[in-house]
LONU-426278 format. One record per residue (C-alpha): residue in one letter; x, z, y. Coordinates in steps of 0.1 Angstrom, whole numbers, plus 5000, padded with zeros to 4 digits. Each point is the difference from the previous one (the first is absolute). Layout:
aXZY;...
***
This chain:
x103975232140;x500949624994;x499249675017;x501949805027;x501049975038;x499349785032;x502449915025;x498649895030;x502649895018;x500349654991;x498849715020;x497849764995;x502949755006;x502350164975;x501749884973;x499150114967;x503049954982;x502150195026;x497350265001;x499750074962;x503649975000;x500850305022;x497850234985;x500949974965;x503450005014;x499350325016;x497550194969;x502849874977;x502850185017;x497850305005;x499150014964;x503349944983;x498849724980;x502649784983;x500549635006;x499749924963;x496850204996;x497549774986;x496250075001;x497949944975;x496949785006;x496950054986;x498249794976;x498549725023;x496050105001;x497849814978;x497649975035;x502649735007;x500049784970;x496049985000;x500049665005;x497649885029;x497650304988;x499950355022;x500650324990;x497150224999;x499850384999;x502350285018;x502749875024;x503250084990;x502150075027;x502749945021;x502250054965;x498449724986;x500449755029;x503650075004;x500449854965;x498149715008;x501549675003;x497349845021;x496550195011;x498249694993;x497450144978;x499850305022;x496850115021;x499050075035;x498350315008;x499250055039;x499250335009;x497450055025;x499250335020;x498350115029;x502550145031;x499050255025;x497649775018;x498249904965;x501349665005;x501149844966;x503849974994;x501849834972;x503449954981;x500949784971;x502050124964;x501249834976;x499150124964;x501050004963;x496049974989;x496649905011;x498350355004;x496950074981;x499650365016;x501650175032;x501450214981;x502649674989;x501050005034;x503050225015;x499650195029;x501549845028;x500750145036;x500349875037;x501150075034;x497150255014;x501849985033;x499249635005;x496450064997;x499150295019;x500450244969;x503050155001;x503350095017;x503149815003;x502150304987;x497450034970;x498749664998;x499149984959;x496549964991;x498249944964;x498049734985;x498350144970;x497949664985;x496350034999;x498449744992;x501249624988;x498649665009;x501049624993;x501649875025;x498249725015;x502549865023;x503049954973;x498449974969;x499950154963;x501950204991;x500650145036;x498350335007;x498450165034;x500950364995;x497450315019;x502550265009;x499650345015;x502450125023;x501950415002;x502550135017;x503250034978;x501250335014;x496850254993;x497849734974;x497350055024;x497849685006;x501949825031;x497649905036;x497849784996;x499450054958;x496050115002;x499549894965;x501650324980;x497450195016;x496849784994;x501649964964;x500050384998;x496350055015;x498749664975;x501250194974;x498550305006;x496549845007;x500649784972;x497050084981;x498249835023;x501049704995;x500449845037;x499149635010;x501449845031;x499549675013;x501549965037;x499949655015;x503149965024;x499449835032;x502849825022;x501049785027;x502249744999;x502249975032;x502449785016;x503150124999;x502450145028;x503150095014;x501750084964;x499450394993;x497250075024;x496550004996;x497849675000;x497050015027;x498249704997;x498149904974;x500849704974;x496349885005;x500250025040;x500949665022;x503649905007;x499750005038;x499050384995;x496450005004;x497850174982;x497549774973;x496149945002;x498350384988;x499650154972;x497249834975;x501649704981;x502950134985;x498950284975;x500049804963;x500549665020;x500849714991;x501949705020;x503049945022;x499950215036;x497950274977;x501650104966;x503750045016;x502550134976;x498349864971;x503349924982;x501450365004;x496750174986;x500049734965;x503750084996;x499550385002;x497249954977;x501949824974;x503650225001;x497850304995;x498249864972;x503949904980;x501050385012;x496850164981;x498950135032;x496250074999;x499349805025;x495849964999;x499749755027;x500849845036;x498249905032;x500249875034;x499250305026;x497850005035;x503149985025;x501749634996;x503450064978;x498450324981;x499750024962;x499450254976;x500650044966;x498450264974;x502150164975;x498650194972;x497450124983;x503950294996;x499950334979;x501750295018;x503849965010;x499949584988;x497749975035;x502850115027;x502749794971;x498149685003;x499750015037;x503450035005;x501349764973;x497149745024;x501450065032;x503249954990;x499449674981;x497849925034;x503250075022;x501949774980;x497849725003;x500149995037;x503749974998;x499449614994;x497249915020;x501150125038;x497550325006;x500050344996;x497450204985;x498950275017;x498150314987;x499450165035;x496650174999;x499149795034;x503049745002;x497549825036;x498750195030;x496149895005;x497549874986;x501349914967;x499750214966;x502450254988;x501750014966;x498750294977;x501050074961;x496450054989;x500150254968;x497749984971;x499650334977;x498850144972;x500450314973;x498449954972;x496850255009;x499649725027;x499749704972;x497350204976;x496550055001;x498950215031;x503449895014;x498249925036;x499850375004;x503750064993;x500449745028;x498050165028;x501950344988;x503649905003;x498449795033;x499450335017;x503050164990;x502149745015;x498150095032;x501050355003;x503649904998;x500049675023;x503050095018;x502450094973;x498749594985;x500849875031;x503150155005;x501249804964;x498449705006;x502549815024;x501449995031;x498749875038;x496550004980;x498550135028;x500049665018;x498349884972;x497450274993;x498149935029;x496349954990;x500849635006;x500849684977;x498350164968;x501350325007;x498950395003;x501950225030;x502550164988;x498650375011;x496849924984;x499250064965;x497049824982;x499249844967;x497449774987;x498849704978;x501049635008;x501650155034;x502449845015;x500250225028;x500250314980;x503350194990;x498950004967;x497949704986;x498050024968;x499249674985;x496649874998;x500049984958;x501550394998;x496750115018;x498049774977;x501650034966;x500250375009;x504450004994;x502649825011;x502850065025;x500750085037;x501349795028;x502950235027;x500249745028;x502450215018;x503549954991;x502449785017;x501149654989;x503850235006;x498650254981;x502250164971;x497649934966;x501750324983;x498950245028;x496949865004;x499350024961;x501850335000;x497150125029;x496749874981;x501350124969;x500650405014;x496150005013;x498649834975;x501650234974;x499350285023;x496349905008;x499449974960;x501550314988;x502849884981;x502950154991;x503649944986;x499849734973;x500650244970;x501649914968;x499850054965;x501949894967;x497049734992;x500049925038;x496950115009;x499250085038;x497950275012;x498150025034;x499850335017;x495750055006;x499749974961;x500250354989;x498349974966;x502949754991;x502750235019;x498750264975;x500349824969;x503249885009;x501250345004;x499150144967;x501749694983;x502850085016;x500250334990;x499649904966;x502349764998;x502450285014;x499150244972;x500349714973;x503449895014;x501250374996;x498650024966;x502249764991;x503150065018;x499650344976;x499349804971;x503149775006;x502250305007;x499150174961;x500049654986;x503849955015;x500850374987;x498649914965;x501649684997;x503450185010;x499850264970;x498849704976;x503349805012;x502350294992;x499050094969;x500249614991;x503849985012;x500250384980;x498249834968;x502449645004;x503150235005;x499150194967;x499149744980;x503449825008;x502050304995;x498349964960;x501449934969;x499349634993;x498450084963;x498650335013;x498649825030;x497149784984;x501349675000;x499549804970;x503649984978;x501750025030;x499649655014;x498050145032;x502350255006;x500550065039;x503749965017;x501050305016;x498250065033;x497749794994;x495949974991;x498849864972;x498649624997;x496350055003;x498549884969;x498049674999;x496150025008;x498149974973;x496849774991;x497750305015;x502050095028;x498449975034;
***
């Protein structure tokens, strides 16, 4: 019912004064506000007095700004969401404070129309913060800020936003405390005509032709071998200042290819820090002339494809006897191939072809220290008897909250477990464990019964001290209304004023 207005009619040429000019002329006249009115200005925020230090905490607003001098001591927040094609967008704020939670952040909004998520006519799209990193490019106290994007008209989560969902199903599988580790490959490309797709690869000859075969360049070392070496170390580094989980980097099998690992991720933080990564890497490339490309097979031929390889675990998987878990949630990935692959990324089928480390992508098999296999189980799972589980499958494209989102509905499914339940001490109860279910039931029954026991005993203890404080005021009133001599007080020096209670009388040696 409050808040402010855009006109959009300016031009990027215009002149401010003139502009601001005409439309306070215009809101004053419509408004009936006097020329001699004077506004009052706030107090000037102690934010901007603070000396060379920052502000940390909530940010305070668009009130506080407007009576700031200078926004010197202010700090940058840039907002980062996925659009309808899951690439990464961004836009920067200025702040009051450093956040410390997302919940210190506002939510903003953008044009959903300019990224394929909204209509012109109905353009206004959300940014609820989720998550908060350092920004490695401008410094302390500057902040990258996870957001998650709805539509402004229905509060529905906008195209593109696959994480309120996965958050929804990691919540409800909580209990079993998922692991994910997904190592990213991608391809670093010479770029093309602005806006269009590169097609040649950064590690591929000038004059177009296509470098010696595959063999030399996977964890190389060297000039003509380790190309894009700069790009990878930078990526590692930014990630590291951003608190990105970032495990690791390598050269890849095609010329140009890298990979990086990020995790070991609990639940929703996996598809988070994926994000945050590729973002961070699209920014590096802006300053060393590629593009990086995350296309599943970015060269016809001989030459690899890029996969995100996904590492899993639930805590049944990590115990003693674990290995078994593995081979049960193995099979039940089988029966449900399809519905994986159809999460897992798009033009993967030129990928999954049985070739270049891969399994066809109508074939479903599993095994230990397979490459070849959908599903590989590491050699020290099988031997230590526990461990975790290897999905080869998804796409270097693919979107980490789906795919997540996937493993997490059969594995929960596969192990019998059921909505993560509750209770005041925060305990958590699988379905499959009757004898607990049972318990639990009775206890809550007789925590029912107490708590109605003594709603009844607070009820008679409210009525009792009602008649008590009655016949005090009755007793006060009386003993007012008394003859000063008649009324016990000693030679009438403690007599009580009219409408009054007596002085209490001071405690003795023996009173408690």
């Amino acid at each position: 019912g409050k808040g402010y207005m855009e006109d959009r009619r300016p031009a990027a040429n215009c002149d401010p004064y003139r502009v601001t000019c005409r439309i306070m002329k215009t809101t004053g006249q419509c408004l009936g506000c006097s020329l001699t009115s004077r506004i009052v200005k706030a107090p000037v925020s102690v934010l901007e007095v603070a000396g060379d230090g920052f502000a940390f905490g909530k940010d305070q607003g668009a009130g506080a700004l407007a009576n700031m001098t200078s926004y010197r001591n202010c700090v940058l927040a840039e907002y980062i969401w996925l659009d309808a094609a899951q690439t990464p967008r961004s836009k920067t704020m200025t702040m009051t404070s450093r956040p410390t939670k997302p919940e210190d952040l506002k939510v903003w909004n953008y044009d959903g129309s300019s990224t394929e998520q909204a209509e012109g006519h109905n353009s206004e799209v959300l940014l609820y913060p989720r998550a908060i990193f350092p920004d490695p490019f401008r410094g302390a106290p500057h902040v990258l800020v996870l957001a998650e994007a709805f539509n402004a008209w229905d509060g529905k989560p906008a195209i593109g936003n696959t994480r309120a969902e996965c958050a929804k199903v990691m919540e409800k599988y909580a209990s079993l405390d998922p692991w994910f580790g997904i190592e990213q490959e991608y391809t670093l490309m010479k770029p093309g005509k602005v806006g269009e797709k590169p097609t040649v690869p950064f590690g591929f000859n000038e004059d177009g032709s296509e470098p010696a075969p595959q063999g030399p360049y996977y964890c190389g070392a060297g000039n003509g071998v380790a190309l894009g070496r700069p790009v990878a170390d930078e990526h590692y580094v930014k990630c590291l200042q951003a608190g990105v989980k970032i495990a690791g980097i390598n050269a890849e099998v095609m010329p140009g290819q890298w990979e990086y690992q990020i995790g070991p991720c609990r639940g929703i933080e996996m598809g988070d820090h994926l994000v945050m990564s590729r973002y961070i890497m699209l920014r590096i490339t802006e300053s060393h002339n590629c593009v990086c490309s995350f296309s599943p097979k970015p060269m016809e031929g001989d030459w690899n494809g890029a996969g995100c390889h996904t590492n899993f675990s639930v805590t049944p998987m990590r115990k003693e006897g674990g290995y078994d878990v593995i081979i049960k949630v193995c099979e039940a990935f089988g029966k449900v191939a399809a519905e994986h692959i159809a999460e897992y990324g798009e033009g993967n089928d030129n990928r999954l072809t049985g070739k270049h480390e891969t399994c066809d992508i109508n074939t479903f098999k599993y095994g230990v220290a397979n490459r070849g296999a959908s599903i590989r189980i590491p050699r020290d799972a099988e031997k230590d008897g526990k461990g975790y589980m290897e999905d080869r499958r998804p796409a270097a494209n693919c979107d980490p909250y789906r795919v997540t989102c996937r493993m997490m509905k059969t594995t929960g499914d596969c192990l019998g477990h059921s909505t993560r339940a509750r209770s005041a001490g925060g305990s958590t109860q699988g379905a499959g464990d009757m004898e607990f279910a049972k318990l639990r039931a009775e206890m809550d029954d007789m925590v029912a019964q107490n708590r109605s026991e003594m709603a009844a005993m607070r009820q008679a203890l409210a009525a009792s001290c009602s008649e008590n404080k009655a016949m005090f005021q009755k007793l006060i009133l009386a003993m007012s209304s008394a003859p000063a001599n008649g009324g016990g007080y000693a030679n009438g020096s403690g007599s009580a004023r009219d409408g009054e209670p007596p002085a209490s009388p001071a405690p003795s040696q023996h009173s408690v």
